[in-house]
C-alpha positions in Angstrom: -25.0 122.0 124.6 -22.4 124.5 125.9 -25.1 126.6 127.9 -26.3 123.5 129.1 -23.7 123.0 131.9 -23.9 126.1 132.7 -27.8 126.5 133.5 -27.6 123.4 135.5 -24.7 124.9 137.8 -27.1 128.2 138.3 -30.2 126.1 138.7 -28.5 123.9 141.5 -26.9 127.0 143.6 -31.1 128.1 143.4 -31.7 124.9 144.3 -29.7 125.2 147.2 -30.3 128.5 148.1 -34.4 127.4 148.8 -33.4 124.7 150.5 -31.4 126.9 152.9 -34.1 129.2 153.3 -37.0 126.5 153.8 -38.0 125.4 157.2 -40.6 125.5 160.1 -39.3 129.6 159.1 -37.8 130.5 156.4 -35.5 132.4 156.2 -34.3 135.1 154.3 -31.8 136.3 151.9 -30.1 138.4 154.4 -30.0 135.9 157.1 -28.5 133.2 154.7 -25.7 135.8 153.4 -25.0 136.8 157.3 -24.6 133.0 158.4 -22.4 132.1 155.6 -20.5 135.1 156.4 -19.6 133.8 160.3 -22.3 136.1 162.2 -22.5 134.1 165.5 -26.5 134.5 166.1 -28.6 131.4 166.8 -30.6 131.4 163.5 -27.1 131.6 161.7 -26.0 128.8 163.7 -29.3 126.7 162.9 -28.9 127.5 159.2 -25.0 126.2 159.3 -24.7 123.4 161.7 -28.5 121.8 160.6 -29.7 123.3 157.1 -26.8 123.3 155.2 -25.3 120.1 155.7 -29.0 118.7 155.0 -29.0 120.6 151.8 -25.6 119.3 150.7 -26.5 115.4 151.9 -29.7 116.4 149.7 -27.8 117.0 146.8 -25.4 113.9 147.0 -28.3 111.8 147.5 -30.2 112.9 144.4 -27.1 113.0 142.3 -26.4 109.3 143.5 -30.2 108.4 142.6 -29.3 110.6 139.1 -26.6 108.9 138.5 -27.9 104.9 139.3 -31.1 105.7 137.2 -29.0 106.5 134.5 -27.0 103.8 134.5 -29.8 100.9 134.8 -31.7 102.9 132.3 -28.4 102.5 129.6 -28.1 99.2 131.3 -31.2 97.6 130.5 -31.9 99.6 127.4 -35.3 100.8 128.9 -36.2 104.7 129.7 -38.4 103.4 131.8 -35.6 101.6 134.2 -35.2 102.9 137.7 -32.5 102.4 140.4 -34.9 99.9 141.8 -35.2 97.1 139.9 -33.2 94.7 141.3 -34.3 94.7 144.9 -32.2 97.5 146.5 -34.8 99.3 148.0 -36.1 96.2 149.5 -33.0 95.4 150.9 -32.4 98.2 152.7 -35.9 98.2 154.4 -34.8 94.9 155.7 -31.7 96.1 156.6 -33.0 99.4 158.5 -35.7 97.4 160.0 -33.3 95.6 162.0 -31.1 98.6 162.8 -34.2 100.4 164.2 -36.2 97.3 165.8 -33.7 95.2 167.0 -31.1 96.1 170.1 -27.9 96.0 168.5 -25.4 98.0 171.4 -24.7 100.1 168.0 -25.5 104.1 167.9 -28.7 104.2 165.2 -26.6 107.1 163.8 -24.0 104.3 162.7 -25.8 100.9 162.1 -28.8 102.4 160.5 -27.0 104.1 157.5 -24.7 100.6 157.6 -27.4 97.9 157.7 -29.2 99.7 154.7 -26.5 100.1 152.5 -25.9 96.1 153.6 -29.0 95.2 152.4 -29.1 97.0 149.5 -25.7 95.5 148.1 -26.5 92.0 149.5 -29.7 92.2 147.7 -28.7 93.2 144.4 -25.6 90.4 144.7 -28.1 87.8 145.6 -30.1 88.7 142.0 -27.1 88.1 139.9 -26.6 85.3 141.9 -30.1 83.7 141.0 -29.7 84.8 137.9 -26.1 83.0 137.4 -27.5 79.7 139.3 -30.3 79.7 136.4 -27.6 80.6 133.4 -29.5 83.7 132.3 -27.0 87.0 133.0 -28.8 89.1 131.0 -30.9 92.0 131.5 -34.2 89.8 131.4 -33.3 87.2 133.5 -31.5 89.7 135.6 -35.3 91.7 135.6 -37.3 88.7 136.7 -34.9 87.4 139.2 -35.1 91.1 140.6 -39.0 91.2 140.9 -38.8 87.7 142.6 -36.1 89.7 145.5 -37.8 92.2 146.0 -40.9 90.4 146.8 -39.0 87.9 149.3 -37.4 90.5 150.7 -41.0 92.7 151.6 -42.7 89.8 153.0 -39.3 89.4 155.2 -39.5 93.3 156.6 -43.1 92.8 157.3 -42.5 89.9 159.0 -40.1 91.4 161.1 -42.2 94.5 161.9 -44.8 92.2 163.2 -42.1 89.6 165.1 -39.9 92.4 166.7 -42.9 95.0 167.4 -44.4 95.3 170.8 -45.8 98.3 172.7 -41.8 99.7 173.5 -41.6 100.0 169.7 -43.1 102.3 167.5 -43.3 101.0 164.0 -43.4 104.6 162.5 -40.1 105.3 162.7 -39.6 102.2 160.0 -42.8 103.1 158.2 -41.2 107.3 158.1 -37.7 104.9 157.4 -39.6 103.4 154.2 -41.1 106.5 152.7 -38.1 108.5 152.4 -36.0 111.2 154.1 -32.6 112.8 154.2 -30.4 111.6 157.1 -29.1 115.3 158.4 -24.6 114.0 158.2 -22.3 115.6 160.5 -19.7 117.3 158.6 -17.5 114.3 158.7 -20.4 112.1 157.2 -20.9 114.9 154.7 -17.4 114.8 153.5 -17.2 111.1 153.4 -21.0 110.9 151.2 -19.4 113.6 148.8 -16.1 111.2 148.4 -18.7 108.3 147.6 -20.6 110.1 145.5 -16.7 111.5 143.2 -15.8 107.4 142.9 -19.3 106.6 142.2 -19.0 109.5 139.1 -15.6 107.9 138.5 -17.2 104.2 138.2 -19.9 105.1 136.2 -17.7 107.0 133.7 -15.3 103.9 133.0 -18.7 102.4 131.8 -19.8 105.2 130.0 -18.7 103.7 126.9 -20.1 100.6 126.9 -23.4 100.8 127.9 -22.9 103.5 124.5 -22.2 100.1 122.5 -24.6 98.4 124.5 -27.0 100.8 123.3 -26.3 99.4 119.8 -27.6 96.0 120.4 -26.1 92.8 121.9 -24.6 92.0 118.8 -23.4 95.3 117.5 -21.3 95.6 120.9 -19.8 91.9 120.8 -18.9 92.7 117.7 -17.0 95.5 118.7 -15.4 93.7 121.4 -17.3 94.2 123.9 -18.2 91.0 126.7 -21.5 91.2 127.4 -22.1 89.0 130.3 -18.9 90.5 132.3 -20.3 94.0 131.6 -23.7 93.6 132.8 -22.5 92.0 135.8 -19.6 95.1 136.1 -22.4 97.7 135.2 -25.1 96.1 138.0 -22.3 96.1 140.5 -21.3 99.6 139.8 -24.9 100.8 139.8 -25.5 98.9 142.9 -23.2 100.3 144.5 -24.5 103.6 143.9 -27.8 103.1 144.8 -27.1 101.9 148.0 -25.3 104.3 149.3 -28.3 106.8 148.0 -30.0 104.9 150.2 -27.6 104.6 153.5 -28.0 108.7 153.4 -31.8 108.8 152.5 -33.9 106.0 152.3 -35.7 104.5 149.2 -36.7 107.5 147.8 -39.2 107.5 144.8 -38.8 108.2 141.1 -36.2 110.9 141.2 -34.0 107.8 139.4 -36.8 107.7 136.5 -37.1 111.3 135.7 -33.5 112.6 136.2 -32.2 110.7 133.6 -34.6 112.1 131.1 -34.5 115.3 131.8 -30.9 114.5 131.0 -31.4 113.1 127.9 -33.8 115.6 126.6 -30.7 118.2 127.9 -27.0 116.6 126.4 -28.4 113.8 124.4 -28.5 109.6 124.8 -24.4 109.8 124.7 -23.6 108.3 128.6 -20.8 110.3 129.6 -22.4 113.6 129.6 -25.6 112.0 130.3 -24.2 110.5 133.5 -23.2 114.1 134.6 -26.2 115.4 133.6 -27.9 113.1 134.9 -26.5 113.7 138.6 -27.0 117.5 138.1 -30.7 116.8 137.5 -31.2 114.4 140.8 -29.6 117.0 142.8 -32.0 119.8 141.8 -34.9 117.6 142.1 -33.9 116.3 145.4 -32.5 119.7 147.1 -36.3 121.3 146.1 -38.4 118.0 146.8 -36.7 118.1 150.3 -37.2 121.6 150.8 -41.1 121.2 150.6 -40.6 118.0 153.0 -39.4 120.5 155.4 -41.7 123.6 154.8 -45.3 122.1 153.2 -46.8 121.6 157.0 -44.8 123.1 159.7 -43.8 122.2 162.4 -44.0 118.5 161.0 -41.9 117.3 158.2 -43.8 115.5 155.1 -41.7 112.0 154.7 -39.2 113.0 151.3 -41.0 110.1 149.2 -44.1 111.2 149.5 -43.0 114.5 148.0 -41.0 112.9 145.1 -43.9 110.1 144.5 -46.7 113.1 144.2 -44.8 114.7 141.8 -43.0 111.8 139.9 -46.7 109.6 139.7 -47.9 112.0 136.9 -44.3 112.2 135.2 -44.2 108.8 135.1 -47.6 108.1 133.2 -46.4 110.6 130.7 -43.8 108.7 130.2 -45.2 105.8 129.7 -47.7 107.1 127.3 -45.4 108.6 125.4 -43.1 105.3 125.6 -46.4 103.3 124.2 -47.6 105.6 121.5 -44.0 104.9 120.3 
């Protein structure tokens, strides 16, 4: 494990270095070495002020997604767990829907980031309420009160695309909204997502070791001392939390929360606190290269980031699953 830490530090700077080189034209290894070095051209300018903070709100994003995965995954005991579950994503579609259909006197730049991460929190709160109303905190109930959200909560953004849609609104910015995409941060929005995304890592550790007794069975862990029902609630909190600002920096982005995990796992192991770092390392490299053919694939347009992550994390995901089944 000790060269493990170290190959995923190398792979990310890689991972970083593409992204900074991929766009409409890419650049090259000369031109990224002269722009970090404070040459004053215009293409250094466009690769400081526009490329690099992208790269770096790439990398947050995919180690938040990383990192929520992870946790639901140890949460509900399932590999096959994703950040997901419980109606975040659908939340924040109904969240960003009204930020970009409805006239709020509010620069997009501000409520759209706020209304999704709103709607991703309120979302995941109103599950464990439904699930405390009907007196089953636990991860099944918690599951099927999830599916019922997030199905309430799509019929309620396509009911509001239709309502607040007329010919002064194009519903293709929600639709792009939907399907993914990094949110380009000024550097003061960078340096406030990297803050999120240290006390998300902080959070996540302090559970670290339960969801290892968790891991063990409901009894094996009460048995240990552990209080189930508080730490599921504390654990879907946390991991709410995390997901959702994923989401305020770049939309509901697909399956980068189911594989990171396990490449995690297959890397450091099924103990959390490594794998929760791990984990994060993963997403970033995954998201930082997935973006990077967003922006390159058909130039001058830019390919909607969940499309990217979908095409490659459909086939992942069956493999999973047939391995999970043959099992």
């Amino acid at each position: 494990m000790s060269r493990v830490w170290p190959t995923l530090g190398i792979l990310l700077a890689a991972a970083i270095l593409i992204g900074l080189a991929a766009g409409h034209d890419w650049a090259s290894p000369m031109a990224i070495l002269s722009a970090l070095g404070g040459d004053g051209s215009l293409d250094s300018r466009l690769i400081l002020d526009w490329r690099l903070p992208r790269v770096l709100a790439a990398a947050a994003v995919g180690a938040l997604l990383g990192l929520g995965g992870c946790l639901f995954q140890g949460l509900f005991r399932n590999p096959l767990a994703e950040p997901y579950l419980l109606g975040s994503a659908g939340g924040a579609a109904v969240g960003a829907t009204i930020a970009l259909l409805v006239p709020l006197g509010v620069p997009q730049a501000l409520s759209l980031p706020l209304l999704a991460f709103a709607g991703a929190w309120g979302a995941t709160v109103l599950v464990l309420a439904v699930a405390r109303v009907a007196g089953v905190i636990d991860a099944a109930g918690l599951l099927l009160a999830g599916v019922a959200i997030a199905a309430v909560l799509g019929a309620v953004r396509s009911f509001l695309m239709l309502a607040l849609s007329d010919e002064t609104v194009n519903l293709q910015v929600v639709m792009s909204w939907v399907l993914g995409g990094i949110q380009t941060p000024s550097w003061q929005g960078l340096v406030l997502l990297v803050a999120l995304l240290a006390g998300a890592i902080a959070l996540a550790l302090r559970v670290a070791a339960g969801l290892d007794l968790l891991g063990l069975g409901e009894a094996m862990a009460h048995g240990f001392g552990l209080d189930i029902r508080r730490f599921i609630t504390l654990c879907v909190l946390v991991g709410a939390v995390v997901v959702a600002i994923a989401v305020a920096y770049g939309g509901p982005v697909a399956f980068v929360g189911l594989a990171a995990p396990h490449i995690a796992r297959w890397l450091v192991g099924p103990r959390h606190r490594p794998l929760i770092l791990a984990s994060s390392l993963a997403g970033a490299i995954i998201v930082v290269l997935a973006d990077a053919i967003a922006r390159s694939a058909l130039p001058p347009a830019e390919i909607p980031l969940g499309l990217v992550t979908a095409i490659a994390g459909g086939p992942f995901f069956l493999v999973l699953l047939a391995r999970r089944l043959k099992s």
